[in-house]
KOLZAZA-920574 format. One record per atom (N, C-alpha, C): residue number from 1; x, y, z. Coordinates in steps of 0.1 Angstrom, whole numbers. Each point is the difference from the previous one (the first is absolute). Example, Ala and Ser with C-alpha at 12.3 -4.5 7.8 and 13.67 -1.06 7.14 Angstrom:
REM KOLZAZA-920574
<site resi="1" c1="132" c2="-57" c3="78"/>
<site resi="1" c1="-9" c2="12" c3="0"/>
<site resi="1" c1="9" c2="12" c3="0"/>
<site resi="2" c1="-4" c2="11" c3="-7"/>
<site resi="2" c1="9" c2="11" c3="0"/>
<site resi="2" c1="-8" c2="11" c3="8"/>
END
This chain:
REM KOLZAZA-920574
<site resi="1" c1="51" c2="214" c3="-13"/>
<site resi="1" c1="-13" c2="-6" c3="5"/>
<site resi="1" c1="2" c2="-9" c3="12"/>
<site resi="2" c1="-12" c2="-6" c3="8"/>
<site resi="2" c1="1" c2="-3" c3="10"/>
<site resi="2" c1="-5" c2="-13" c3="-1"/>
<site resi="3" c1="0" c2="-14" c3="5"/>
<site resi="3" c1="-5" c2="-8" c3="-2"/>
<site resi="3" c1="-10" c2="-2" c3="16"/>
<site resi="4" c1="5" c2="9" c3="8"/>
<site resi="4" c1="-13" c2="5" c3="7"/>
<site resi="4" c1="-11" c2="2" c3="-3"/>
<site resi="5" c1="-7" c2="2" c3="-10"/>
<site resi="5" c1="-15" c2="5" c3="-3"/>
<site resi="5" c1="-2" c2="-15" c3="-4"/>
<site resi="6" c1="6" c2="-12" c3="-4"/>
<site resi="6" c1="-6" c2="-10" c3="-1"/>
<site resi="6" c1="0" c2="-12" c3="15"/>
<site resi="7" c1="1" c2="8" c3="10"/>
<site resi="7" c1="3" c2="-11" c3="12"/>
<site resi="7" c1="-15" c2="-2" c3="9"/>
<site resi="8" c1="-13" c2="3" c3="-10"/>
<site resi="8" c1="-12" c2="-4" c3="6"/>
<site resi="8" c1="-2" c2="-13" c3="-8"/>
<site resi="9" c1="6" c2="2" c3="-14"/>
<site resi="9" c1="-2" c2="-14" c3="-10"/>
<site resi="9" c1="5" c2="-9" c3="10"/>
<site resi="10" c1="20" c2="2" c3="0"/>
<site resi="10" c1="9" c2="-10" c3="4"/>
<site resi="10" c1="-10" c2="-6" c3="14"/>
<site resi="11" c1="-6" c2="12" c3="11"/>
<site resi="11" c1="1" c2="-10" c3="12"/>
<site resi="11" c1="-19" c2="-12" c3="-5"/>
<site resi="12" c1="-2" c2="5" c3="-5"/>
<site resi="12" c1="-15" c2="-6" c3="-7"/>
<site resi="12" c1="7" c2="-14" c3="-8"/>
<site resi="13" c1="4" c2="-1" c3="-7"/>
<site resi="13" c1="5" c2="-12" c3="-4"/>
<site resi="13" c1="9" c2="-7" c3="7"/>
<site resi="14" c1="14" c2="7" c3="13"/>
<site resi="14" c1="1" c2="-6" c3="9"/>
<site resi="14" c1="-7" c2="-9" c3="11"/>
<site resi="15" c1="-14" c2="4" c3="3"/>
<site resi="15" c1="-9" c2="-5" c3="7"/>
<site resi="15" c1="-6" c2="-13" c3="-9"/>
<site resi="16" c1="-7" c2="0" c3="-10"/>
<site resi="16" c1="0" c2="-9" c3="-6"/>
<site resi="16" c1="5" c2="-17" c3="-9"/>
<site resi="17" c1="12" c2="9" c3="-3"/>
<site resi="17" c1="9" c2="-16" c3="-8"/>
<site resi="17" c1="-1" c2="-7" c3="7"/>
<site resi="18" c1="4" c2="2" c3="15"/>
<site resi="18" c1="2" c2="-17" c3="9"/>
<site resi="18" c1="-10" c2="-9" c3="-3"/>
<site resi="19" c1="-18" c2="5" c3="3"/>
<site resi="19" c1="-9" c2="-7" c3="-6"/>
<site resi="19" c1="4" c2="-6" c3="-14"/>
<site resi="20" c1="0" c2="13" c3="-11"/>
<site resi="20" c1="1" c2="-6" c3="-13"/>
<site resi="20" c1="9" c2="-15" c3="-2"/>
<site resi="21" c1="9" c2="0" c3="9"/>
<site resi="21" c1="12" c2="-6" c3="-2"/>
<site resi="21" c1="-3" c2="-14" c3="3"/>
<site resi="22" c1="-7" c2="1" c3="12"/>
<site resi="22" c1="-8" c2="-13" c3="9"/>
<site resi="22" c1="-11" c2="-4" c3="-10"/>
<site resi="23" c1="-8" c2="13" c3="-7"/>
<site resi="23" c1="-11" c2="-11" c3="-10"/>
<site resi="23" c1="7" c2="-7" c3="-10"/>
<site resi="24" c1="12" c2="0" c3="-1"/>
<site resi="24" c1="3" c2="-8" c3="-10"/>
<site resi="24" c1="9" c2="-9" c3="4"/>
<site resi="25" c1="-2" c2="-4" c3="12"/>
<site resi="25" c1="5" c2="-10" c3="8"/>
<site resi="25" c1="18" c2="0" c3="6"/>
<site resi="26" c1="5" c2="14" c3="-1"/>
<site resi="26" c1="13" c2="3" c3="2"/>
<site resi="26" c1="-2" c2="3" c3="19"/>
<site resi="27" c1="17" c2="-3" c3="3"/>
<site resi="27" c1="-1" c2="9" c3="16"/>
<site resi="27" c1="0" c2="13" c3="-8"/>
<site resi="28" c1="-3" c2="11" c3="7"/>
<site resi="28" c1="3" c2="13" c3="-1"/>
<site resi="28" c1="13" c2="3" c3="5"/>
<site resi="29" c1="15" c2="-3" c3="-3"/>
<site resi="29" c1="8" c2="2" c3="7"/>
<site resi="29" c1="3" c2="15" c3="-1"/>
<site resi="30" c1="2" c2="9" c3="1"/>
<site resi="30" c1="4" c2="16" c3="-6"/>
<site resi="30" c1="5" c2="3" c3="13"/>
<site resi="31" c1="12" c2="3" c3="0"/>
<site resi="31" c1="10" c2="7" c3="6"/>
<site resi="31" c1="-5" c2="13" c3="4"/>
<site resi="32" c1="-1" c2="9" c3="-15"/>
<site resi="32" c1="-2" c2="11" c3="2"/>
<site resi="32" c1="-2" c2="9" c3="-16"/>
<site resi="33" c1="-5" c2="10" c3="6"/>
<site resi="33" c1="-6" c2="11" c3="-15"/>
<site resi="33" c1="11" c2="10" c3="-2"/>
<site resi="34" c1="-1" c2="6" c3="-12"/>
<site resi="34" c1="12" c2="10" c3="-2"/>
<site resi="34" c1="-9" c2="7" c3="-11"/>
<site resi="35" c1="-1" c2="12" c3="1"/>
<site resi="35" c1="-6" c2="9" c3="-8"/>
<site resi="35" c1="11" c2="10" c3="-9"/>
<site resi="36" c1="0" c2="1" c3="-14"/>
<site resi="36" c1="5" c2="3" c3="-3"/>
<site resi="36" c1="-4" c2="10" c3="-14"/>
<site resi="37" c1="7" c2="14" c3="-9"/>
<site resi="37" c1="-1" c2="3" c3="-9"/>
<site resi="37" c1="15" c2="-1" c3="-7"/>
<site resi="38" c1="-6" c2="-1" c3="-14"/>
<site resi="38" c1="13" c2="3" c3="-13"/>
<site resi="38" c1="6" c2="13" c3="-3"/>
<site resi="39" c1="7" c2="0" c3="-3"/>
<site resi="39" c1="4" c2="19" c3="-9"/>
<site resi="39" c1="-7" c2="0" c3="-9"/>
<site resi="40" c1="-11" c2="-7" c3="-8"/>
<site resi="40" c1="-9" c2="-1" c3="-11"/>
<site resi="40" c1="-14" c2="2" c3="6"/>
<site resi="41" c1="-2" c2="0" c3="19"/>
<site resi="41" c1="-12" c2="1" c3="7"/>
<site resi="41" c1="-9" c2="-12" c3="2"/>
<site resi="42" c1="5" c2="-10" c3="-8"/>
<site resi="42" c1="-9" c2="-16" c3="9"/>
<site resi="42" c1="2" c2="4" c3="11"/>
<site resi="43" c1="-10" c2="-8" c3="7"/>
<site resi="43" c1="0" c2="-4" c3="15"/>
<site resi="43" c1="-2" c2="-12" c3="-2"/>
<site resi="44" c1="5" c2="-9" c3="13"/>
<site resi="44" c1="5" c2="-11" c3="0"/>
<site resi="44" c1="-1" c2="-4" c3="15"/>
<site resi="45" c1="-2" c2="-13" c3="3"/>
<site resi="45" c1="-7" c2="-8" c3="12"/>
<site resi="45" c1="7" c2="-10" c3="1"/>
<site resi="46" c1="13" c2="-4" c3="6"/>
<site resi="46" c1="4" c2="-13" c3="0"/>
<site resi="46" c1="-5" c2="-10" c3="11"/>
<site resi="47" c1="-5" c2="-12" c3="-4"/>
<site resi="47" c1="-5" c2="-4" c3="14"/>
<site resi="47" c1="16" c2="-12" c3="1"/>
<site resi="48" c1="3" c2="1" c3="8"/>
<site resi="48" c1="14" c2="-6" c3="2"/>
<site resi="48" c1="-7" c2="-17" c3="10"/>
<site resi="49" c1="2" c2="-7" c3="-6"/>
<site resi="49" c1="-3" c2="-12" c3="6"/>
<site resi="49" c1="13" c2="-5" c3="6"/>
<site resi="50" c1="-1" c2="-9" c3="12"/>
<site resi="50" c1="4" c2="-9" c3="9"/>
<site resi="50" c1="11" c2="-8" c3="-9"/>
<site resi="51" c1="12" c2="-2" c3="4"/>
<site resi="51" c1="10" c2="-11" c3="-5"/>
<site resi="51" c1="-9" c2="-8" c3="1"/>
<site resi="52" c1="-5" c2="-7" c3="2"/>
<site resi="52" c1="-8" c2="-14" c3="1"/>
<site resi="52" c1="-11" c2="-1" c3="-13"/>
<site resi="53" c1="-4" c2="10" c3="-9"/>
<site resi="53" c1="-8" c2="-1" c3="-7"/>
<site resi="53" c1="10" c2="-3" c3="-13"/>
<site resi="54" c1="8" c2="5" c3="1"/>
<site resi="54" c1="14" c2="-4" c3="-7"/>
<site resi="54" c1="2" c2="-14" c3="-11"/>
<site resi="55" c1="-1" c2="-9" c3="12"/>
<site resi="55" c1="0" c2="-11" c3="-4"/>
<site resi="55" c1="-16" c2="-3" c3="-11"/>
<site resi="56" c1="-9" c2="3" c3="8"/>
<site resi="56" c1="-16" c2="1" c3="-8"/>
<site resi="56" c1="-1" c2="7" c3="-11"/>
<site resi="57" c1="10" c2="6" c3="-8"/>
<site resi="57" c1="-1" c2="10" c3="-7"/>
<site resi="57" c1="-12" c2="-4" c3="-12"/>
<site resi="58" c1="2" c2="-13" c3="-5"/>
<site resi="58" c1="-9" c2="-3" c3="-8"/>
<site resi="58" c1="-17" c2="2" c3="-3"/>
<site resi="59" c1="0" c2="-2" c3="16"/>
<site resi="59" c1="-13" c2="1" c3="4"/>
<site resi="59" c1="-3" c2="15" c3="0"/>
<site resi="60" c1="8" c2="8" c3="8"/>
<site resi="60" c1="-4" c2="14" c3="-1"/>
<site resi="60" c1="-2" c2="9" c3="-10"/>
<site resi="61" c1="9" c2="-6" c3="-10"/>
<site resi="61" c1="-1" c2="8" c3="-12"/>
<site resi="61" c1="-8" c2="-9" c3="-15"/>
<site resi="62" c1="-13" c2="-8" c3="2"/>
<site resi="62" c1="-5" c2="-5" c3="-15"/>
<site resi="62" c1="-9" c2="10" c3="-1"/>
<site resi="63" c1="1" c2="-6" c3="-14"/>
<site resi="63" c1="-10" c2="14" c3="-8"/>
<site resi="63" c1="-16" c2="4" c3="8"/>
<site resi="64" c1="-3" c2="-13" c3="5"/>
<site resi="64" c1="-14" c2="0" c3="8"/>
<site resi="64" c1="2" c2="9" c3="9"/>
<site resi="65" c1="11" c2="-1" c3="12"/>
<site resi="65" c1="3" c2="4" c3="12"/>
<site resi="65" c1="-1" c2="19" c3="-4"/>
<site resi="66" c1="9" c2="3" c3="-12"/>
<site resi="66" c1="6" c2="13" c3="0"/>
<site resi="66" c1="-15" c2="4" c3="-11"/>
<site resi="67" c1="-13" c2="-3" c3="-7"/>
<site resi="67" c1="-9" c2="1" c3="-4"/>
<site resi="67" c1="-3" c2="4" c3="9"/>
<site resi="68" c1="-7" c2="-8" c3="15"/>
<site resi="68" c1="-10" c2="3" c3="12"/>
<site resi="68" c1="4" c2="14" c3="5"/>
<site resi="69" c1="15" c2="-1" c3="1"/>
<site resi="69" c1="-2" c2="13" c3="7"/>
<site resi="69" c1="3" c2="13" c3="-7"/>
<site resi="70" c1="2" c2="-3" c3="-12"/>
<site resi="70" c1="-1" c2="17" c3="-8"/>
<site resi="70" c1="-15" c2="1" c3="2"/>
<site resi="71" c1="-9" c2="-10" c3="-5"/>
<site resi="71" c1="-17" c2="1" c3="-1"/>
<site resi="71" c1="-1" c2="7" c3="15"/>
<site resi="72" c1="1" c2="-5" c3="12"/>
<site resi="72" c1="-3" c2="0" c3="13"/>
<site resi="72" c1="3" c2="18" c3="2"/>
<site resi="73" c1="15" c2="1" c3="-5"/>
<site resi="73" c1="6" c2="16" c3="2"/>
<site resi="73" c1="-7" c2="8" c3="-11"/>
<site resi="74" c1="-13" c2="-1" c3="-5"/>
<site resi="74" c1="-4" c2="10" c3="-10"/>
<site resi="74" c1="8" c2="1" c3="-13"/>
<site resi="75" c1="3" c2="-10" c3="-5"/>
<site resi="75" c1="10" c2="4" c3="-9"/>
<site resi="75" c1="11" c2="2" c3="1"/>
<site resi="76" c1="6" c2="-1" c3="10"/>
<site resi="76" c1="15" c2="7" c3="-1"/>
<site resi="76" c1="9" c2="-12" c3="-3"/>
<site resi="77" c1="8" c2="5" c3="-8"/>
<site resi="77" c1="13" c2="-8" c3="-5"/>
<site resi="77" c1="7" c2="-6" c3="12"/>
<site resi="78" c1="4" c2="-17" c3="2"/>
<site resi="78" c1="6" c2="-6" c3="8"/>
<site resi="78" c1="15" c2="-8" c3="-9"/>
<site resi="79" c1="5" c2="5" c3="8"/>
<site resi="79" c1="16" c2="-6" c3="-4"/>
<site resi="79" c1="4" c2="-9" c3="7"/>
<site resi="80" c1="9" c2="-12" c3="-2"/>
<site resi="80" c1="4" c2="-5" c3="12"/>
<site resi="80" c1="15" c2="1" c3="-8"/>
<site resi="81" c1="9" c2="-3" c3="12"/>
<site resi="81" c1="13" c2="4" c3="0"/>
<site resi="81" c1="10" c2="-9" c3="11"/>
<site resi="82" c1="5" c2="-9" c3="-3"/>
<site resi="82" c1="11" c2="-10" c3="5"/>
<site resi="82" c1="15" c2="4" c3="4"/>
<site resi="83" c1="5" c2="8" c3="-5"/>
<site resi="83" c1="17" c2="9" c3="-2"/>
<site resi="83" c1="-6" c2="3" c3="12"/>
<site resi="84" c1="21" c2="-2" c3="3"/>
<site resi="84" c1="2" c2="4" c3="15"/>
<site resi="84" c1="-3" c2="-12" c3="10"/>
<site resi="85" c1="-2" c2="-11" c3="-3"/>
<site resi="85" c1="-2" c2="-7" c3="3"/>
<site resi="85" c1="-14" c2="-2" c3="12"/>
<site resi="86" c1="-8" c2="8" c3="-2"/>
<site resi="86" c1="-15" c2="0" c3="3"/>
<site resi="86" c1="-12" c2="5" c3="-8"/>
<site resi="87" c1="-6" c2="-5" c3="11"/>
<site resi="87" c1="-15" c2="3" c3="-10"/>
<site resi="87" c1="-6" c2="13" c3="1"/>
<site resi="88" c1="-9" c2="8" c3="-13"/>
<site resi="88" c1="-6" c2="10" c3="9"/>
<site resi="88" c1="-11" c2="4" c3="-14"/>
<site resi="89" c1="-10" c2="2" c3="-1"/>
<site resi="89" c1="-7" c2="7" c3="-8"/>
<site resi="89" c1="-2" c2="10" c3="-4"/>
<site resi="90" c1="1" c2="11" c3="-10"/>
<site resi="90" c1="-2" c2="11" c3="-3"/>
<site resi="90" c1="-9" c2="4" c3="-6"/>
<site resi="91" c1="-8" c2="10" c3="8"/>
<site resi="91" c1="-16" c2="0" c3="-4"/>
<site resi="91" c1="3" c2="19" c3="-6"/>
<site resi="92" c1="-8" c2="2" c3="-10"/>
<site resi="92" c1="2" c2="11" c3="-3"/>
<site resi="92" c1="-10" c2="11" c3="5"/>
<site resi="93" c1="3" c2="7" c3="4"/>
<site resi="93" c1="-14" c2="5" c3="5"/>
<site resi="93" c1="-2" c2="19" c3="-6"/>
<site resi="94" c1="6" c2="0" c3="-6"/>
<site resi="94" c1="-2" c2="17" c3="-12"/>
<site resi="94" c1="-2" c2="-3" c3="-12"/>
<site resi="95" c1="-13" c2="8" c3="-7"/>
<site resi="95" c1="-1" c2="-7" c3="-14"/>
<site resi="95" c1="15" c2="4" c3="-10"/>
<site resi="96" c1="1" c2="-11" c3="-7"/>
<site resi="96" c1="14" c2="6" c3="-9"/>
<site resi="96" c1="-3" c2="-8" c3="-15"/>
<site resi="97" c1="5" c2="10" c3="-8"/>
<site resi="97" c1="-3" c2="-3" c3="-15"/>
<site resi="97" c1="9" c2="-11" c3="-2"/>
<site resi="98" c1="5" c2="-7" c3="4"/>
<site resi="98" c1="2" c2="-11" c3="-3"/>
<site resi="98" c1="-7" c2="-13" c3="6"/>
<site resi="99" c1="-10" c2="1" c3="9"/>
<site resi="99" c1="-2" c2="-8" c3="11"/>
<site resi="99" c1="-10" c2="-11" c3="-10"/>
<site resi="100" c1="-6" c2="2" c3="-16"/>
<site resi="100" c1="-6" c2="-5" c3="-1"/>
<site resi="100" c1="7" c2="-7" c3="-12"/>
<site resi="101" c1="13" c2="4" c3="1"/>
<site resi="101" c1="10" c2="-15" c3="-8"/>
<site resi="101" c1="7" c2="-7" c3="8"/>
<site resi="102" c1="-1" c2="1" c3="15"/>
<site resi="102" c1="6" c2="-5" c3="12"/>
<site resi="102" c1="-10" c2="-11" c3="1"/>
<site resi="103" c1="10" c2="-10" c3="2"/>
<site resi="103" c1="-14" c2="-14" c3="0"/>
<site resi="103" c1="9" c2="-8" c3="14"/>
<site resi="104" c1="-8" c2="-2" c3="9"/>
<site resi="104" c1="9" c2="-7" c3="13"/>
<site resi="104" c1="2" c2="-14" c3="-5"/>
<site resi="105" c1="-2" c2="-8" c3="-9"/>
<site resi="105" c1="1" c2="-13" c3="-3"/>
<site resi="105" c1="13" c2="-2" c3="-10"/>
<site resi="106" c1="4" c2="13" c3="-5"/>
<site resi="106" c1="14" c2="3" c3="-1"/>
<site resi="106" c1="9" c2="5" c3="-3"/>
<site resi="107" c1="-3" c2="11" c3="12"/>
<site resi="107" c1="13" c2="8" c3="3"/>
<site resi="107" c1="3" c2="-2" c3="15"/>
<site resi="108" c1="11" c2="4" c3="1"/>
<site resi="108" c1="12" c2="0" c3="14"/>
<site resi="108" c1="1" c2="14" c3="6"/>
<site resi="109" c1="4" c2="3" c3="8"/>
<site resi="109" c1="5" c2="16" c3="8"/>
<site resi="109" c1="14" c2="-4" c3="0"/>
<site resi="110" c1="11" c2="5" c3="-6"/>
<site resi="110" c1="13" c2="-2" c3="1"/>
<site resi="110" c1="3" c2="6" c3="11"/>
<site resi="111" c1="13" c2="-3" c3="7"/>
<site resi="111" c1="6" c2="6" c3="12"/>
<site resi="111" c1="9" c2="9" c3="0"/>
END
């Protein structure tokens, strides 16, 4: 499978977060996006934030913050993820039968 058939979602919610990110009073720092699938067929969005948010990790990742923008993304599952020593979010963007025991308030993306 291709995680090409989902890169009208990815670039649709790449346009957006920075806002989302600003309404809740964050810089938008994001480096950069990375689209990706599993050998199980998720697709997957990492929005890779700025060494500098690094330090703010607090702020980037409360339950309010990572609420607004699964609600904002239609539902989609938001992850946030610290390993590797930066920041970056992982937004799910293919329905998956697990997506609705996935709770972004706590779980991780391992590396």
């Amino acid at each position: 499978m291709s995680a090409n058939r989902y890169l009208p979602a990815a670039e649709n919610i790449a346009q957006v977060i920075p806002g989302l990110l600003a309404e809740q009073g964050l810089d938008p720092l994001i480096s950069r996006f990375v689209l990706t699938e599993t050998e199980r067929g998720d697709a997957w969005l990492f929005v890779v934030m700025d060494e500098r948010a690094l330090a703010l990790f607090e702020r980037y990742t409360t339950p309010s913050v990572l609420a607004h923008l699964s609600a904002a993304l239609h539902g989609h599952v938001v992850i946030p993820s610290s390993s590797s020593g930066g920041l970056r979010y992982a937004v799910l963007l293919s329905p998956s039968e697990n997506s609705a025991k996935t709770s972004p308030m706590h779980q991780s993306i391992p590396d």
